[in-house]
N, C-alpha and C positions, 0 to 999 in steps of 0.2 A: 500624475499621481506622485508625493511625496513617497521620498527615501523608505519610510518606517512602514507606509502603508503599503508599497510597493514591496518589500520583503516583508510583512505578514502574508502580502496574497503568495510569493515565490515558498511561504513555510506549507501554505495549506494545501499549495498544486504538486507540493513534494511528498508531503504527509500521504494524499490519496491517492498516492501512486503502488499498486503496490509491488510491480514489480520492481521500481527502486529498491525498496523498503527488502524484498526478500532478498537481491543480489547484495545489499549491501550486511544485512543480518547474516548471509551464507556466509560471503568471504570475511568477517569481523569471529566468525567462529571460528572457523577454515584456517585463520591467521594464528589465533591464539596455541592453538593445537600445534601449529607448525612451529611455528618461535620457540616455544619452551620448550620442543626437542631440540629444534637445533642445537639452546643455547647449553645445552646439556653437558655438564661437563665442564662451561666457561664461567671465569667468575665473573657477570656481570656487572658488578657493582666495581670492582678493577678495571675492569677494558674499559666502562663509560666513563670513569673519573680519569684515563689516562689521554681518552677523546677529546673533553671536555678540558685538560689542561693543555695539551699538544692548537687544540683549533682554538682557543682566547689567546695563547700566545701567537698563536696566527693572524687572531685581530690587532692585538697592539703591535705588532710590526707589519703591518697589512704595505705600509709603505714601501719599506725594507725591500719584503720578498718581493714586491713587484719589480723594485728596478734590478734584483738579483732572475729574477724569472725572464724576465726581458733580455737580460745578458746573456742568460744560458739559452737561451732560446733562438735569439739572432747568431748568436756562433755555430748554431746546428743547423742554419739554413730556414729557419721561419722566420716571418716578416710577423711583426707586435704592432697594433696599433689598440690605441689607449682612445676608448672613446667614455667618454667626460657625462653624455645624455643617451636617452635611447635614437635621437634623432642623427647623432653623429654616429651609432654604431648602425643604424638603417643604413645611414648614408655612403658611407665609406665599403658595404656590402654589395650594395645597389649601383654603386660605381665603379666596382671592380671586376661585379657582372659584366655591364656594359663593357668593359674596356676587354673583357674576354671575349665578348660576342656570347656571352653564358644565355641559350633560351631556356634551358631548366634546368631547375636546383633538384637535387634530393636531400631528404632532411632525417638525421637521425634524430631521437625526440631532443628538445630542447625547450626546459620551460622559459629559459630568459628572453628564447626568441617570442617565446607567449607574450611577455613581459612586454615588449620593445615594438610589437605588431611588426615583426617583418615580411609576415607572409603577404599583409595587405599591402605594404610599402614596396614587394618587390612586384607583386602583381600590380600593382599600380605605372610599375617601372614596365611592363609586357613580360615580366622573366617567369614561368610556369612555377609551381614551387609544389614539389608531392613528396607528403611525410611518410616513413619507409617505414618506423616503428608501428606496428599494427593496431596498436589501440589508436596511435595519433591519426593512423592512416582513415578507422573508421569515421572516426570523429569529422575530419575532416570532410569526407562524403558530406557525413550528415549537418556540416556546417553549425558545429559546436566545438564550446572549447573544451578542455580538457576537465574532469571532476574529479582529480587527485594526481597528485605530483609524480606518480611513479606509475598507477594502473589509469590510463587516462579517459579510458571509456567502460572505467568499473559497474557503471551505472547502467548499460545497456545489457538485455538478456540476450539471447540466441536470435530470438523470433525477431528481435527489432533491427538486430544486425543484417539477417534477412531484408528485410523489408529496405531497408537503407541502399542495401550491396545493388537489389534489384531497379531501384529507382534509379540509380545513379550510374548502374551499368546497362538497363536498356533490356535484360535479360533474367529470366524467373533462375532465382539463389535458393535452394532450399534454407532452411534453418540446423543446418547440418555443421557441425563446428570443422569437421573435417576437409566439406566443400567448401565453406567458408575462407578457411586458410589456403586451399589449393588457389579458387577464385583471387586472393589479395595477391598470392606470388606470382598469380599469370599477368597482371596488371602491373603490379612494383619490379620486376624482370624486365619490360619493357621501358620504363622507366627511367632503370641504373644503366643502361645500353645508350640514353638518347642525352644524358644529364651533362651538365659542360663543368657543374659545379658541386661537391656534396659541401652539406652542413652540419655541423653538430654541436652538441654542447661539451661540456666535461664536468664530470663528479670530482675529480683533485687535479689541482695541479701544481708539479715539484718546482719550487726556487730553486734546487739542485742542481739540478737536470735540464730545465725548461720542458718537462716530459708532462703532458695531459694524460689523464687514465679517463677511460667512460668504461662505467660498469653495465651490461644490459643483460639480456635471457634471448635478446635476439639476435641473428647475423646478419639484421641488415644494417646495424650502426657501422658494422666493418666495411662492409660493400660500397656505401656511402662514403665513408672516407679515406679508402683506396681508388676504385674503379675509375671518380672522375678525375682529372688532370689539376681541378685546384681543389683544395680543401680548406675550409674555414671555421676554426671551431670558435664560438661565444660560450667566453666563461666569464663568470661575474667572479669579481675580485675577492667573498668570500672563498672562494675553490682553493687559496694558494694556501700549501705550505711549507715546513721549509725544507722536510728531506724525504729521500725512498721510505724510510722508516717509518716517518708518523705518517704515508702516503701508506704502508701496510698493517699499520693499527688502526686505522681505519676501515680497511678492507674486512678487516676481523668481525667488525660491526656493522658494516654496511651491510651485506645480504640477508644479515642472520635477524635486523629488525625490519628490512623494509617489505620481505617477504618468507622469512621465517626458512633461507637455507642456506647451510655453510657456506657456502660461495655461489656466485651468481656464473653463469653459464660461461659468459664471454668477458674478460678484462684483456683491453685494449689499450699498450701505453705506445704512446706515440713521442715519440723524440725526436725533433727535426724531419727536415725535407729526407723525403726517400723516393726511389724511382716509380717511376708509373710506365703505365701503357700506353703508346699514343701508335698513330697509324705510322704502319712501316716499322716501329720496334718500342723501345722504351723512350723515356724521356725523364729530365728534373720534374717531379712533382709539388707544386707550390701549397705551403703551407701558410697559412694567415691566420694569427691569433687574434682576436680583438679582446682585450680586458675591459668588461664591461663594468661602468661605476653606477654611473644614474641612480645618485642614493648610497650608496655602500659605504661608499669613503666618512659620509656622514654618518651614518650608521655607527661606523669605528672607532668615529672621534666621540660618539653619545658617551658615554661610564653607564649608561643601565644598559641601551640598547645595541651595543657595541656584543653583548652575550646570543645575541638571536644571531651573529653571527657563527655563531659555534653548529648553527643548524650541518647536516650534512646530506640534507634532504633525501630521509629514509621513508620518511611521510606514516613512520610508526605511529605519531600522535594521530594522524587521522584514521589510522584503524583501528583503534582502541575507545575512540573520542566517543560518547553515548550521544552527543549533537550531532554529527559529522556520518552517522551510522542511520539516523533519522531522515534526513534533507538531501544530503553530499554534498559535493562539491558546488556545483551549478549556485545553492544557495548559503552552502557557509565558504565563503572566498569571492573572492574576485577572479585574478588569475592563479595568484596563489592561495591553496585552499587550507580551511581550519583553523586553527589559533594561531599557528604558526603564519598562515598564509597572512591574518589580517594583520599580524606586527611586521612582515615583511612590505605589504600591500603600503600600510601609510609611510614608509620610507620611500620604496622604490616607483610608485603611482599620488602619490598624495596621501594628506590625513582624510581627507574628505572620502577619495574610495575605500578605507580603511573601518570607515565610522560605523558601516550597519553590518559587518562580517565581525570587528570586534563584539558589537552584541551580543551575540549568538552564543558565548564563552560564560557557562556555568560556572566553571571555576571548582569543577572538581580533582582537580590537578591527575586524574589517569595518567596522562600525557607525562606529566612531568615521573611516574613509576619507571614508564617503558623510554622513554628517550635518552639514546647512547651518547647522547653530548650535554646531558644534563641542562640544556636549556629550560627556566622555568618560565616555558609558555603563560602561565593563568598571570601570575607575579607581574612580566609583559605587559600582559593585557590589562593590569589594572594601574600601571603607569601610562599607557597607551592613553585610559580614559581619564584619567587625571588632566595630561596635557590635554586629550579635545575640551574639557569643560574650561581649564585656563582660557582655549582659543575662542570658545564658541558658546558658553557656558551653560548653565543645565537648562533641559526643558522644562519649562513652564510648571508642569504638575509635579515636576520632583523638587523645582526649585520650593514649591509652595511647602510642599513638605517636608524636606528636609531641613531649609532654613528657618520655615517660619511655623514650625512644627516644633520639631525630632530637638533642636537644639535649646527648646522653652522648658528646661523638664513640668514645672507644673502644669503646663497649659498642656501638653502632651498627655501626662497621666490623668489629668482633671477633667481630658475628651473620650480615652480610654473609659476614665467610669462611666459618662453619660452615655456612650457607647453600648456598654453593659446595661444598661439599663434599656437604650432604645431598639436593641436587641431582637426584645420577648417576642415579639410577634413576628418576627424570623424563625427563632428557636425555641418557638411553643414550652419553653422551660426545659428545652430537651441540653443532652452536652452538645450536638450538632447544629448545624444549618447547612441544610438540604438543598436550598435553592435560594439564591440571589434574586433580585427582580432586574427587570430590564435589560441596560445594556452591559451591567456585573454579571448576568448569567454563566457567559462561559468560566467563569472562575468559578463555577461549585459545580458544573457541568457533568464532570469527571470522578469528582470528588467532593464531601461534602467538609463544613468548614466548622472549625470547632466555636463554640459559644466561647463568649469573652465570661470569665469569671465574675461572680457576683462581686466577690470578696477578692481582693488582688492577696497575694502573698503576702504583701508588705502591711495589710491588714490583721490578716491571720497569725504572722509574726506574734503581735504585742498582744494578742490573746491567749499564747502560749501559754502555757506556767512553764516556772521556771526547771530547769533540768536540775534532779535532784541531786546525782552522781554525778557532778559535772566536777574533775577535778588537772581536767587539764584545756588546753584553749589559752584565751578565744579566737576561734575561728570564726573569719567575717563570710558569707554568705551571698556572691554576686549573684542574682537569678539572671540577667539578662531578661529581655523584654516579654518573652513568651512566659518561663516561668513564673513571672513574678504577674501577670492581669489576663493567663490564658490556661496554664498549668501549674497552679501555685499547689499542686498537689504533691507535686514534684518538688517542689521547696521543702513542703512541711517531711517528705521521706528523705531526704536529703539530710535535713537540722536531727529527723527522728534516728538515723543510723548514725549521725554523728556525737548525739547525745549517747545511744550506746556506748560508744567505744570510748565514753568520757569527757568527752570534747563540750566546752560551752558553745553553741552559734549563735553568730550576732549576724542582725543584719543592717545593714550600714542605711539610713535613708533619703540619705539625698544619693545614692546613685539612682544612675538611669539609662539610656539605653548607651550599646559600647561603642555604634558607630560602626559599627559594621556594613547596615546598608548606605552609609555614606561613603566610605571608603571603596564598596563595588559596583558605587555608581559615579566615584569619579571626585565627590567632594569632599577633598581635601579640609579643608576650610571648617565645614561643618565635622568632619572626624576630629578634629585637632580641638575644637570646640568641649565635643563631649570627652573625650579622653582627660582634657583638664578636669572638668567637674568630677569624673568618676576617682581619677588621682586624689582629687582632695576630698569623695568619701569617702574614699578605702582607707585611705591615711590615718583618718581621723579616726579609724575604728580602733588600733593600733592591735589589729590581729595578730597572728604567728603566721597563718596561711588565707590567703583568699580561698574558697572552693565556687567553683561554678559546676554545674551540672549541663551545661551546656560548650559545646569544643568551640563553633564558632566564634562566641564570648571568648574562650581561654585563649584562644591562637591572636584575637586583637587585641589582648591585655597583654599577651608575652612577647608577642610579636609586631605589632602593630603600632601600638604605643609609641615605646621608643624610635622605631621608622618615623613616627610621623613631628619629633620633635628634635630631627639630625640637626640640624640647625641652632636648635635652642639651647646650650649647656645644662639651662637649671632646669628645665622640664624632660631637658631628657634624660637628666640623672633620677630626678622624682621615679619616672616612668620606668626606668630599670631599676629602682631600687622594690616596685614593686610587681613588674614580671618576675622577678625572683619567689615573689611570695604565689604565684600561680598555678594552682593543683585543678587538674580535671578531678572530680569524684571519684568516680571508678578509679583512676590510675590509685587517688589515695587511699581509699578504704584497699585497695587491692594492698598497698604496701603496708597496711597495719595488722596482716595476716602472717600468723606464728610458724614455725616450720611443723608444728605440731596440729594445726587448725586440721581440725572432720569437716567443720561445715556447722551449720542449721542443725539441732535436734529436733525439730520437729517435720511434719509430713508438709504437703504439698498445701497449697491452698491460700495464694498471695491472696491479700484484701479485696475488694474491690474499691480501684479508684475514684472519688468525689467526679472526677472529671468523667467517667462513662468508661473507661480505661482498661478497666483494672480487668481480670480475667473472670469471675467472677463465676469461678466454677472447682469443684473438690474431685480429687479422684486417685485411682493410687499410683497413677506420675501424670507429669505434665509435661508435653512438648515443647521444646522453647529453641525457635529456631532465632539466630542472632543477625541482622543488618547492619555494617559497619557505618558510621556517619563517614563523609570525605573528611574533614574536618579532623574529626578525630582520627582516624587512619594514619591519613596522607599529611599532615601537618605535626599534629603531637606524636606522631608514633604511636598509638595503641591500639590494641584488635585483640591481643591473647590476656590482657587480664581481665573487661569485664566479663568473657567467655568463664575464665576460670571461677571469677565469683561465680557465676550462674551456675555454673557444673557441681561445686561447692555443695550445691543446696539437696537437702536429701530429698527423695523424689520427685525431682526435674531432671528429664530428659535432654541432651543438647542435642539437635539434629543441624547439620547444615545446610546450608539452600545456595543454590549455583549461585556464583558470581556475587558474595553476600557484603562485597563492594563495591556493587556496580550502584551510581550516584540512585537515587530514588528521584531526582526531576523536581525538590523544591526549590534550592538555589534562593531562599531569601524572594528580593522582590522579582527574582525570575521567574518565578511563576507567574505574577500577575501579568508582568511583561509579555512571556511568552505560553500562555496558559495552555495551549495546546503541544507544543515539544513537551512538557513541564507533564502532561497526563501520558502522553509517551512511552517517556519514562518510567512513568509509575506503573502502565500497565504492567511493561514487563517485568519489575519488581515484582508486583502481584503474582503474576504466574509463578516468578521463581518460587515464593509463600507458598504458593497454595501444593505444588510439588511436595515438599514439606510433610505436608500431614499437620502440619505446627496446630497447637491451640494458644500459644500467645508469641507474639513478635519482642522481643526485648531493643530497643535502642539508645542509645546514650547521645541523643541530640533531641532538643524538643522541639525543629523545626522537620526533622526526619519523623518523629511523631504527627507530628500534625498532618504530612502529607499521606503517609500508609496508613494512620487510624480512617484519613479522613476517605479514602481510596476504599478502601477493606467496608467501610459502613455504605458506603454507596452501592456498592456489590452485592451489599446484605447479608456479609459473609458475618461465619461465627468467631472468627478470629480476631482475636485483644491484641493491642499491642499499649507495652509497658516501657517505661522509663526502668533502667537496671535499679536506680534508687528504690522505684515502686516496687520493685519485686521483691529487692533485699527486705525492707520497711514492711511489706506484707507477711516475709516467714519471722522478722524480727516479733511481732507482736503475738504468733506462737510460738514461742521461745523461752528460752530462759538464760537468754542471754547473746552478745552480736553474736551476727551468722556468718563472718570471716572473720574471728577470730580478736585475741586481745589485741590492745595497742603498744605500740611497740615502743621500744623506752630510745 
């Protein structure tokens, strides 16, 4: 079974699981609640950026501290050895066993030994090896690896832990969490008594000092690495830094994201050899560092990926992650799990094990809100896939399309119309299509799919008449691909509220699409492609401001652009000289509002949209609960002003719905990719709506649009969902004049 095929089957055996699904939805709520007391009182956004500078200066001397950690460390009476692959840090373990007569390890958790397989390398050697941390310890019964980096057997209920304890101890376990734990310490007691060697890993370790800390909630990391006569900790070369200090600004953050409490139970620093117990009285107790690289070093020397070493493996991103909360571990990771797992995964294992855990990566950047070292996991990942498609390059149906497609603008828009056209007997004339044939089925499965516009926007355009009032502009008018041949109705409210406020819209006609799904699948080549054309229509329009009604679009015009032309002097100055000029809608119409602005004189009753859209219902208020795009959130910064416009409006209701940034599951061509995560998603969107009470959904993305109009009509629910343009455009035309106010000089 190929790679892709083989995790679509690991997505649908995880999907229909549902007590995955419930353990992992319990604790991802469970987490949320916890965190944001803890961090109560802390400034976040201070302690992560002081993590975040404390551990990259940790990577650019990653050198440095080693050979200063080694120093302090051999003076204290530890032995350092520097193992180069995971096969020298096996080996050097496995032979020191040996030379102790060590028949059993005990192991506090350690994922680099996950990393390095040394459980199988020692038991291969005859040496016993039983993991003492209790999730590892299940796991291990039940001959699985770990499904997150910190809770390692998150993914099992009571009953199956049962079921495991029983098997493998020969003796009926109830499902009782209390015999449970009694059961693991009567078995791990025996254990720590017979062990010749403990193991473990470490969460920091001081170049100061040579002092390891391992942070846990349990005491058997301690027991392990006192009780036996040698100790051995594997720490990977991320771990160093340089003093006590940034080793307790750390600490500050480590509890408080990985599971939501001011400090964690047990921190253990260990400095140098110290005595033990042997028979007849004490004795030197042998301490053996091994600094593990296999990868790292490389890593450090990257300039983009040298930052995933700032991780401090709190495993925050995977509690938050809406992927990662669906599948787990088992299917997003390898060893290491989630985003974060696959950008460590193609370093420390290969790019090849890296390639089908990087997929799985929405790109709704959560991750990058909550992580206290400000690593931008998604950012990562889409340099991650950049380098595979250089190595190995695109597949076959993307190549087709994005090269000999996406980057023809005519031939792309001039299939788009025939499109529209070969349609009809899909979409019986309707806005939707209900149902795909054959093997397209599962993509309208969930969700139905909106009809291609007869009339593209950029039709509709030059049919306009001209704006009467138009006394300031011009503002050029980017639709991005959906607005402009799928929701041009959202164009026309867009140019309509901008004509309010005075503004002439142009719309520029040789652009076309921004390159966005080229850039999240990795090609470069083809982004760089379209970003020139779009540069030289926007140019040519010689606007004051670009406006898009779409974030995805605005975040690759301001952001992406210039990224993608670092190299080039004269295109990359083109390309910032027009991010400058880059306004989301909402953000602008939102800034051309007086400090004197009421709002809308008139009553409730947007239009209804050409596109099926529109609310298309009167009454004396309307409910209008708001869905934040990721895009727009977590990229540009916005959520509180198309709220405010909305609020604005005289009889409209703002209600809010749980979690009204949790992603909605389109993701561009993720969807198609992953059609079933992708309805997942959306379901629970949906519930959050329907909670609500809402009679129309407002969104400011129109591929966020497309996925909850298209979800909500499948359901055959009564609930519209609008573009904020749509909305504003609807009370504008009962009015008597803009509905936020004049424009501002």
């Amino acid at each position: 079974m190929s790679g892709p095929a083989r995790l679509r089957k690991d997505i649908e055996k995880a999907l229909s699981n549902p007590n995955l699904a419930g353990a992992l939805e319990r604790f991802a709520e469970a987490y949320l609640v916890a965190r944001r007391k803890t961090y109560e009182g802390v400034d976040f956004e201070r302690l992560r950026a002081e993590v975040s500078r404390l551990k990259a200066r940790a990577a650019q001397d990653i050198g440095a501290l080693a050979d200063r950690f080694e120093e302090e460390a051999r003076r204290r009476g530890a032995v350092v050895y520097r193992a180069a692959t995971a096969d020298d840090a096996c080996r050097y373990i496995a032979d020191l066993a040996g030379e102790r007569g060590v028949r059993t390890v005990v192991k506090a958790k350690s994922m680099a030994s996950e990393e390095i397989g040394l459980n199988t390398h020692l038991e291969g050697a005859g040496v016993r090896v039983v993991e003492t941390d209790l999730g590892e310890w299940i796991i291990q019964q039940a001959g699985q690896r770990p499904s997150h980096m910190v809770m390692p057997a998150i993914h099992l209920t009571r009953e199956e832990v049962s079921r495991i304890f029983s098997e493998n101890l020969g003796e009926e376990v109830p499902p009782d969490i209390e015999r449970l734990v009694k059961v693991a310490r009567r078995e791990l007691r025996k254990a720590f008594f017979e062990a010749g060697m403990g193991l473990s890993g470490a969460n920091i370790a001081v170049a100061e000092t040579g002092s390891i800390f391992i942070v846990t909630n349990e005491g058997n990391a301690r027991l392990a690495t006192t009780l036996p006569p040698v100790h051995v900790a594997l720490v990977g070369y991320e771990k160093l830094v340089s003093s006590l200090a940034d080793a307790a600004t750390i600490l500050k953050a480590l509890p408080r994201s990985a599971t939501g409490q001011q400090a964690a139970t047990y921190v253990s620093v260990i400095t140098g050899s110290t005595p033990t117990y042997r028979e007849g009285g004490t004795g030197p107790k042998e301490l053996h560092i091994v600094l593990l690289d296999n990868g790292r070093l490389e890593m450090a020397r990257d300039p983009v990926f040298k930052e995933a070493l700032q991780c401090i493996r709190c495993a925050s991103c995977l509690n938050v992650c809406p992927v990662y909360q669906l599948v787990g571990g088992h299917v997003y990771g390898h060893i290491y799990t989630g985003g974060i797992g696959a950008i460590l995964t193609a370093f420390l294992e290969g790019m090849e094990q890296g390639y089908g855990p990087q997929s799985l990566c929405i790109g709704c950047r959560r991750c990058v809100e909550f992580c206290p070292a400000e690593v931008d996991i998604p950012g990562l990942i889409l340099e991650l896939r950049k380098r595979l498609v250089e190595g190995r390059g695109l597949p076959f149906p993307q190549r087709a399309v994005l090269r000999g497609v996406l980057r023809k603008r005519r031939l792309f828009h001039a299939l788009l119309r025939v499109a529209s056209k070969a349609q009809k007997p899909l979409s019986k004339g309707g806005p939707f299509i209900t149902r795909l044939p054959l093997s397209l089925s599962p993509l309208s499965q969930t969700r139905s799919l909106p009809a291609l516009a007869e009339v593209p926007l950029r039709d509709r355009v030059r049919r306009r008449p001209a704006a009467e009032a138009a006394t300031r502009g011009p503002l050029a008018l980017y639709a991005g691909c959906l607005v402009d041949f799928v929701y041009p109705s959202v164009g026309e409210a867009v140019l309509s509220v901008l004509e309010a406020h005075g503004y002439r819209g142009l719309f520029p006609d040789e652009q076309t699409c921004c390159g966005a799904p080229a850039i999240y699948l990795g090609d470069v080549e083809t982004a760089r492609e379209l970003a020139m054309q779009n540069i030289e229509a926007l140019e040519a329009s010689e606007a004051r401001y670009v406006i898009t009604a779409c974030p995805t679009c605005a975040v690759t015009l301001i952001e992406d652009f210039p990224r993608l032309f670092g190299d080039d002097p004269h295109w990359s100055a083109r390309a910032r000289r027009l991010a400058e000029k880059v306004r989301d809608f909402s953000a602008f119409v939102h800034g051309l509002r007086t400090a004197s602005t009421s709002g809308a004189r008139a009553g409730p009753g947007p239009k209804a949209a050409e596109d099926g859209n529109g609310p298309g219902r009167s009454g004396p208020r309307l409910r209008v609960t708001y869905h934040d795009a990721c895009h727009l959130k977590r990229r540009l910064g916005i959520s509180r002003e198309p709220r405010e416009l909305i609020s604005s409006l005289t009889g409209v209701e703002l209600v809010e719905m749980a979690e009204p940034d949790r992603c909605c599951g389109f993701g561009g061509s993720y969807s198609l990719r992953f059609p079933e995560l992708s309805a997942a998603m959306l379901e629970r969107k949906l519930r959050s709506i329907e909670v609500t009470g809402a009679d129309l959904v407002a969104v400011d993305c129109p591929g966020c649009l497309l996925q909850i109009a298209g979800g909500l009509d499948k359901k055959g629910s009564a609930v519209k969902v609008e573009h904020t343009a749509q909305i504003l455009a609807g009370f504008l035309s009962r009015s008597d004049g803009p509905p936020c106010g004049e424009p501002l000089q």
